[in-house]
FIKOLZA-1660 file (N, C-alpha, C; in steps of 0.1 Angstrom, whole numbers, plus 5000, padded with zeros to 4 digits):
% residues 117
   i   px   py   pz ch aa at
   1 5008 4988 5000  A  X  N
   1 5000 5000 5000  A  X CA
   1 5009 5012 5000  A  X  C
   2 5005 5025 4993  A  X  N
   2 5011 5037 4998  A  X CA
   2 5003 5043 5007  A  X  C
   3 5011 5046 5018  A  X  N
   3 5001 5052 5028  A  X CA
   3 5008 5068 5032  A  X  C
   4 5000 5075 5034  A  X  N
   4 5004 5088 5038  A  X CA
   4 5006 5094 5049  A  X  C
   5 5012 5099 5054  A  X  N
   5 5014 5098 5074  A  X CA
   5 5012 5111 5073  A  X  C
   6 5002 5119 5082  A  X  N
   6 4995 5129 5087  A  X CA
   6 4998 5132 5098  A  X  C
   7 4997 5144 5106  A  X  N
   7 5001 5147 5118  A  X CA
   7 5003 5162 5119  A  X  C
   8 5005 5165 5131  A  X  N
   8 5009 5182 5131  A  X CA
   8 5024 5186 5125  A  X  C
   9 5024 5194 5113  A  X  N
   9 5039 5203 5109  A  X CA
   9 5034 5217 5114  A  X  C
  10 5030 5223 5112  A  X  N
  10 5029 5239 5119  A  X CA
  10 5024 5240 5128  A  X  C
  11 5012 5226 5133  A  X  N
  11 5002 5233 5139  A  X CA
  11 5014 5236 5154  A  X  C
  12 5006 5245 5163  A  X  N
  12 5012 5245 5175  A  X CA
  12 5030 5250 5177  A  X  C
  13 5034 5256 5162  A  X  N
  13 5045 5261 5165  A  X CA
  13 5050 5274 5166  A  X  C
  14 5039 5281 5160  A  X  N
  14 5039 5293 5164  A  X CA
  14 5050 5300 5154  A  X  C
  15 5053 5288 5142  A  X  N
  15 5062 5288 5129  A  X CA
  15 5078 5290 5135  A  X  C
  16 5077 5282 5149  A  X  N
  16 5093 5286 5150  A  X CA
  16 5096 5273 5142  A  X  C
  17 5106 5277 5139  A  X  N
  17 5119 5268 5128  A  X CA
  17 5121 5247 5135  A  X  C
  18 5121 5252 5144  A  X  N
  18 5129 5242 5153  A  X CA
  18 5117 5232 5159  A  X  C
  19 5104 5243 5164  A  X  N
  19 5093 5232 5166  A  X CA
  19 5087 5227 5150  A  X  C
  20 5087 5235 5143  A  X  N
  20 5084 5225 5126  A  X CA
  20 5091 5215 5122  A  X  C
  21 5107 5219 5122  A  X  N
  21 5112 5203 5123  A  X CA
  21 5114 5194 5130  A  X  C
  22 5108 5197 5144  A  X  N
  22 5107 5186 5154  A  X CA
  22 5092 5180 5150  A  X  C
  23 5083 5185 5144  A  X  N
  23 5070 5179 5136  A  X CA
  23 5074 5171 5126  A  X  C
  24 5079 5177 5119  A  X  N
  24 5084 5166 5105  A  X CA
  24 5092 5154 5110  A  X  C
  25 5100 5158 5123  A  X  N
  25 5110 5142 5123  A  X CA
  25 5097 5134 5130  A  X  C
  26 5088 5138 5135  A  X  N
  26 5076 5133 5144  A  X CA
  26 5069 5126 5130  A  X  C
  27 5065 5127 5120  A  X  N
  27 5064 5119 5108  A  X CA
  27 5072 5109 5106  A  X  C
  28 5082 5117 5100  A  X  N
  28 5089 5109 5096  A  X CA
  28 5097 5099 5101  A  X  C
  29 5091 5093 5118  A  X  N
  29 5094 5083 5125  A  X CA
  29 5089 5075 5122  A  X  C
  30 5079 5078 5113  A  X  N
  30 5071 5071 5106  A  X CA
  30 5072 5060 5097  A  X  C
  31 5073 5065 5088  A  X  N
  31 5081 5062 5074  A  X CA
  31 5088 5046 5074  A  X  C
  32 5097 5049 5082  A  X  N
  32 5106 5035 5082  A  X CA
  32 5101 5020 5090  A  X  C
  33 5090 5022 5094  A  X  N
  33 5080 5010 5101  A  X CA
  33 5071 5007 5094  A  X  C
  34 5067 5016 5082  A  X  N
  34 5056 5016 5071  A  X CA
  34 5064 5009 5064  A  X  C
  35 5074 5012 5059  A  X  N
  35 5082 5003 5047  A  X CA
  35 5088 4988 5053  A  X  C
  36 5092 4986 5065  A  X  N
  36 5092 4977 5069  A  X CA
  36 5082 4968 5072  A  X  C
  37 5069 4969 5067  A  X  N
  37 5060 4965 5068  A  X CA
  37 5052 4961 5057  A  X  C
  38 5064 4966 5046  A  X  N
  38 5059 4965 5033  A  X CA
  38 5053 4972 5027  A  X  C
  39 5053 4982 5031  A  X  N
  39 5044 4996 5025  A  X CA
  39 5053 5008 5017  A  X  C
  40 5049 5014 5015  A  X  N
  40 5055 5023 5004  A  X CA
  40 5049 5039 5017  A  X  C
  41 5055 5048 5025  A  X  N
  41 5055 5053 5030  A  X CA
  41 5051 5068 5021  A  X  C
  42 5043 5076 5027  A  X  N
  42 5048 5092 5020  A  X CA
  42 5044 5104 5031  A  X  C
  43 5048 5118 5030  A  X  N
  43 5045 5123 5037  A  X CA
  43 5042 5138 5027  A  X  C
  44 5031 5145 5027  A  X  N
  44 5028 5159 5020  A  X CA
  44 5043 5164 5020  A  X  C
  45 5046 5167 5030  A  X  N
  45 5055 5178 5032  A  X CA
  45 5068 5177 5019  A  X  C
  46 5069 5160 5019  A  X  N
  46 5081 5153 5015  A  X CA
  46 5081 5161 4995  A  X  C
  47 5069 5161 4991  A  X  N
  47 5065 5166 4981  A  X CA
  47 5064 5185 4981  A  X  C
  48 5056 5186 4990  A  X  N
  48 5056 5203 4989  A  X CA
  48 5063 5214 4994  A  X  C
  49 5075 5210 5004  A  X  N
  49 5087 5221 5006  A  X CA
  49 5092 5223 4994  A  X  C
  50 5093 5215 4989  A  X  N
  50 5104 5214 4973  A  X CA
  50 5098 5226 4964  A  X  C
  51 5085 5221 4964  A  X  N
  51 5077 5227 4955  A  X CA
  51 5079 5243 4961  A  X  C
  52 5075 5246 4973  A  X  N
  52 5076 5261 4979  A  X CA
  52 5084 5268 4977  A  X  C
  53 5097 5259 4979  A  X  N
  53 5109 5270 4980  A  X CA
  53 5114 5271 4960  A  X  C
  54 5109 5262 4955  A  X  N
  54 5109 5269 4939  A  X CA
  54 5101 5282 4935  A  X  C
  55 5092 5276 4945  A  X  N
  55 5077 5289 4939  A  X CA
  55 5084 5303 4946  A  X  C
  56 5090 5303 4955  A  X  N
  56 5096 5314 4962  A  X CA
  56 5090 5314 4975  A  X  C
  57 5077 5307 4982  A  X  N
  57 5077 5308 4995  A  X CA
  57 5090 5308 5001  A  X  C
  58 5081 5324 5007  A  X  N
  58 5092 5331 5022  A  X CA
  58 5089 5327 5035  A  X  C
  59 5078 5323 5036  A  X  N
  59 5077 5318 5051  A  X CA
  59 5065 5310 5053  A  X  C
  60 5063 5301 5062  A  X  N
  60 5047 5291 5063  A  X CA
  60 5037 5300 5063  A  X  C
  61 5029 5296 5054  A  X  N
  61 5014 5302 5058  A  X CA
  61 5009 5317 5049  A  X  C
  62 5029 5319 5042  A  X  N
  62 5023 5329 5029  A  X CA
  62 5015 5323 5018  A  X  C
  63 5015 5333 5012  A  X  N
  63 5004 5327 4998  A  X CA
  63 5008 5316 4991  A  X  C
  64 5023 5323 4985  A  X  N
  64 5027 5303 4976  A  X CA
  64 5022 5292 4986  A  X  C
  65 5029 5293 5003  A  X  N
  65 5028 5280 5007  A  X CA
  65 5008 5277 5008  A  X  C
  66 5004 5287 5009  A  X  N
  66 4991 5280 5010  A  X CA
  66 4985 5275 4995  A  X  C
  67 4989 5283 4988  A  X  N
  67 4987 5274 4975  A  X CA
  67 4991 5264 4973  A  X  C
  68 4998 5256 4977  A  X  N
  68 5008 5242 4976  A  X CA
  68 5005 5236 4985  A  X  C
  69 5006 5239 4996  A  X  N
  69 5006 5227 5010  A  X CA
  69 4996 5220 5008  A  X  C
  70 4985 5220 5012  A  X  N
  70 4977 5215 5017  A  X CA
  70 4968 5208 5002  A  X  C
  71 4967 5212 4992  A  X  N
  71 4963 5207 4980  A  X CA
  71 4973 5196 4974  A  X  C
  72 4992 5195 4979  A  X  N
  72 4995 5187 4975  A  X CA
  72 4997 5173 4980  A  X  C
  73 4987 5172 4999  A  X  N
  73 4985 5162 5006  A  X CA
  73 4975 5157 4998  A  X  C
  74 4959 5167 4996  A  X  N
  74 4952 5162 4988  A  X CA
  74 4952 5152 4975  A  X  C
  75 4959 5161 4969  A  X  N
  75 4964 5149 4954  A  X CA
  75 4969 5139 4956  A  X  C
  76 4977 5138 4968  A  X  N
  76 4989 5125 4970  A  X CA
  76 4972 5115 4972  A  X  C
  77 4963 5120 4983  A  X  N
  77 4955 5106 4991  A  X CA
  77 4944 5106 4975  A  X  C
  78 4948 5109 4963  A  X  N
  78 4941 5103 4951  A  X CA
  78 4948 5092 4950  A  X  C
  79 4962 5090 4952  A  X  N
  79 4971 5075 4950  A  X CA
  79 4973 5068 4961  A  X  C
  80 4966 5073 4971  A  X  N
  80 4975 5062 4981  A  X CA
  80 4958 5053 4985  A  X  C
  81 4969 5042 4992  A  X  N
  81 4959 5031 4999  A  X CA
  81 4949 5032 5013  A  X  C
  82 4956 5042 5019  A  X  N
  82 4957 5044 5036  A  X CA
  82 4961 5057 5042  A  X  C
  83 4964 5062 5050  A  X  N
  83 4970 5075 5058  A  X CA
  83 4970 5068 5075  A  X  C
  84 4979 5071 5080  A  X  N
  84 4981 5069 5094  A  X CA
  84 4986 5080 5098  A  X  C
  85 4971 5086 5107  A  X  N
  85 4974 5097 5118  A  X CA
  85 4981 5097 5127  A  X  C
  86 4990 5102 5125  A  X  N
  86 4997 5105 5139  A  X CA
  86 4989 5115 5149  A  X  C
  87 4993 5113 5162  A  X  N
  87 4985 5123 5172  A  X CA
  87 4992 5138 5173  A  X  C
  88 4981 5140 5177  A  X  N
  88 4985 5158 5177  A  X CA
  88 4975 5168 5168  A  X  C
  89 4971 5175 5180  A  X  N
  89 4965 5188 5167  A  X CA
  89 4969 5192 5156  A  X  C
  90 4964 5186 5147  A  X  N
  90 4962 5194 5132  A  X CA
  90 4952 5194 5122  A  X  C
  91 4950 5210 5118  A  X  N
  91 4935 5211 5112  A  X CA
  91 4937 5203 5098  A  X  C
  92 4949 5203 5091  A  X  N
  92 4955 5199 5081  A  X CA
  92 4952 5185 5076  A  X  C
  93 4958 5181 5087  A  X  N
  93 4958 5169 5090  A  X CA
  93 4943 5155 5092  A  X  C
  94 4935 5161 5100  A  X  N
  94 4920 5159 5100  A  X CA
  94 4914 5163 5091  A  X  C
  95 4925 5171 5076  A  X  N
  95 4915 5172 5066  A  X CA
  95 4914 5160 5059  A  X  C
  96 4929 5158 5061  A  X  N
  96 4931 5146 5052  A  X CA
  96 4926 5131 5055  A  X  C
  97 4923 5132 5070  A  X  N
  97 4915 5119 5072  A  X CA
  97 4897 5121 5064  A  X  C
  98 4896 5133 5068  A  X  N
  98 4884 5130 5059  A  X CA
  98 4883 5133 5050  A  X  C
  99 4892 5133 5039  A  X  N
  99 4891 5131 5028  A  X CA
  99 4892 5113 5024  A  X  C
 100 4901 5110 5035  A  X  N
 100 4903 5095 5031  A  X CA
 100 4894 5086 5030  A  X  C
 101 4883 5090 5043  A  X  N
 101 4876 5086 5048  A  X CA
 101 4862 5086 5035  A  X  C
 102 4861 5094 5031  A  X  N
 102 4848 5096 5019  A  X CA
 102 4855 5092 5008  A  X  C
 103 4870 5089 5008  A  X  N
 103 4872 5077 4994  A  X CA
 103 4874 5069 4993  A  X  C
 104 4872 5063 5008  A  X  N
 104 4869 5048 5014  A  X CA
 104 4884 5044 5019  A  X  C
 105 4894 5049 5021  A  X  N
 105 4908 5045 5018  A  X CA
 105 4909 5042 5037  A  X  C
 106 4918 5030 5038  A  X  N
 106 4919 5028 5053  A  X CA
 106 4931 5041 5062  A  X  C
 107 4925 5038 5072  A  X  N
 107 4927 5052 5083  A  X CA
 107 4929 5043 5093  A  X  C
 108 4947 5044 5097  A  X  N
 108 4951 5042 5103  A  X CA
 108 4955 5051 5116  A  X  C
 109 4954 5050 5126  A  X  N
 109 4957 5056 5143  A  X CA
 109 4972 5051 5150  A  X  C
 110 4975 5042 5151  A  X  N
 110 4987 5034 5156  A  X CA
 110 4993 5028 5143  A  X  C
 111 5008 5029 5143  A  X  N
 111 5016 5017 5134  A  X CA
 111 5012 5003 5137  A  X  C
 112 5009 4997 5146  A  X  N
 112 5005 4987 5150  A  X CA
 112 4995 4984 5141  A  X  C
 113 4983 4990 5136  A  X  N
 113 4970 4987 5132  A  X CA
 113 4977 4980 5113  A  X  C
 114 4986 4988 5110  A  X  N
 114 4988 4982 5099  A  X CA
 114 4993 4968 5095  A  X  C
 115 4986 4964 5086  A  X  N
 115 4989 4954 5084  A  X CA
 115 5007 4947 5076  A  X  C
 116 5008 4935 5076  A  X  N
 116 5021 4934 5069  A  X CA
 116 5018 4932 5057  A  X  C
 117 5029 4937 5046  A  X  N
 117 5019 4932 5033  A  X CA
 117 5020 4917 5026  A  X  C
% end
């Protein structure tokens, strides 16, 4: 399956530098138990910083980034199998469960719940 791992990247940081990347490695703790598991791992972000800092976003939550972020998790859960929420407030994040959720795609809570493939 490709599954998408969701969770808080801005929420709750108040855009300092240091609590965003301590969000993303909070993902992407992810990642490596999904593939071990036989899964094909992904994460939005892993796709849309790239894309930002081309477009010229200067900072979270300007205009490029909101034109990108959050539309390029959406597109990803057109391909994938699954999403596993990680905990933590995020409005972002809860969007994407329910998007998953109304395209029938399984919605994962714990690594545990996944299956092996």
């Amino acid at each position: 399956m490709l599954i998408l791992i969701a969770g808080p990247y801005r929420s709750g940081t108040n855009d300092d530098p240091k609590l965003i990347s301590r969000n993303l490695d909070n993902l992407e703790a992810m990642a490596l138990p999904i593939f071990k598991k036989g899964h094909v791992p992904i994460i939005g972000e892993w796709v849309a910083l790239p894309l930002m800092k081309l477009a010229g976003s200067q900072k979270p939550g300007d205009d490029i980034w909101n034109e990108i972020q959050y539309p390029v998790a959406h597109s990803i859960l057109e391909k994938c199998d699954g999403i596993l929420r990680i905990p933590g407030e995020s409005k972002g994040a809860d969007q994407d469960v329910k998007i998953a959720i109304e395209r029938g795609l399984k919605v994962y809570y714990h690594i545990d719940e996944i299956p092996h493939a």
